[in-house]
N, C-alpha and C positions, 0 to 999 in steps of 0.2 A: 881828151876832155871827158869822155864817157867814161874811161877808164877810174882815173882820179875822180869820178864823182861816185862809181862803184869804193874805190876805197875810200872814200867819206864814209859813206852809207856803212863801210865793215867796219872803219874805228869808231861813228858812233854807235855802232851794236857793242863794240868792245869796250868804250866808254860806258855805255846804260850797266853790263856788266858788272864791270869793277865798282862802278859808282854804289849800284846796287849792293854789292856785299860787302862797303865799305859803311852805308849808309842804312842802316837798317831800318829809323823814323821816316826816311824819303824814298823806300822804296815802290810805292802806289805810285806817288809824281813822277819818279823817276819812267817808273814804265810808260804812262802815259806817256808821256814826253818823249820816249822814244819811241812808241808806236805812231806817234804823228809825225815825225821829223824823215823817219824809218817811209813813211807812208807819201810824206811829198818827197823825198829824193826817189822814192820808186816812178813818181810820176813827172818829176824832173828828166831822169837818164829814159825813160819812154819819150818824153818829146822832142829830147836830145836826138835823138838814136833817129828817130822817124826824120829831122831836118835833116840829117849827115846824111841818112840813106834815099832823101829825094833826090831821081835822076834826073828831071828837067831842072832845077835849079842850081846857076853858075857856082861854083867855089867861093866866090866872094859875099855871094848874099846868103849862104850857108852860113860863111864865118859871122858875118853879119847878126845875122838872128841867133846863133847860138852865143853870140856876144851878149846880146838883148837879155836873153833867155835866163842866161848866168847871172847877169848885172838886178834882173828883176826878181827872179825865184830862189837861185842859190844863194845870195848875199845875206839875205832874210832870211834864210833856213841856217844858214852859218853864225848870223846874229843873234837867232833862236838857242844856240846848241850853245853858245858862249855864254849868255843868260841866262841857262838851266845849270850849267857847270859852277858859273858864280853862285848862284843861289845857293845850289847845293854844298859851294865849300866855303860858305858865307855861314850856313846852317850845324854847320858840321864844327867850325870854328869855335861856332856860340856852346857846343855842347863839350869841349873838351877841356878837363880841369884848367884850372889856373897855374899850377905847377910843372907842366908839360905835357906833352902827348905818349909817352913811355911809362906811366904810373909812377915815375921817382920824382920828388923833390928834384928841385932845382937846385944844383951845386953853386958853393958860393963862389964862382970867379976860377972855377978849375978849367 
């Protein structure tokens, strides 16, 4: 679990990335955006990590709470990142001619 939520946390750096030098007018938001998302999953896999690694509490109320934990904090940090990506190729959309995204006309029917 901690693992996969480590690789969240690297595809959306690698997301903010590409978005960023894809996105040139949304690169302020974009960072922003990732330095908060960047900032609660660092603070998601710390309270993860602390549950798994309490030694008086049984297996099951580990799973338990890290059930909680995912269901309350991750779901909304992943709902966040889904929301920032639309926006952004929501935005991105509205900026790219009428005629294509390759600079040529659009072929009649080829």
């Amino acid at each position: 679990m901690i693992h996969e939520l480590k690789k969240l946390q690297t595809s959306t750096s690698n997301l903010a990335a590409s978005l960023q030098s894809g996105v040139q007018g949304s690169a302020s938001h974009i960072h922003h955006a990732y330095a908060e998302i960047s900032s609660a999953l660092l603070d998601v896999v710390h309270d993860l990590a602390s549950i798994v690694k309490e030694k008086d509490l049984p297996v099951q109320e580990k799973m338990s709470r890290v059930g909680k934990e995912v269901q309350n904090r991750v779901t909304p940090i992943l709902d966040t990142v889904k929301k920032a990506a639309s926006d952004v190729l929501a935005r991105s959309k509205e900026s790219v001619p009428e005629g294509g995204t390759n600079g040529h006309a659009a072929s009649g029917g080829q």
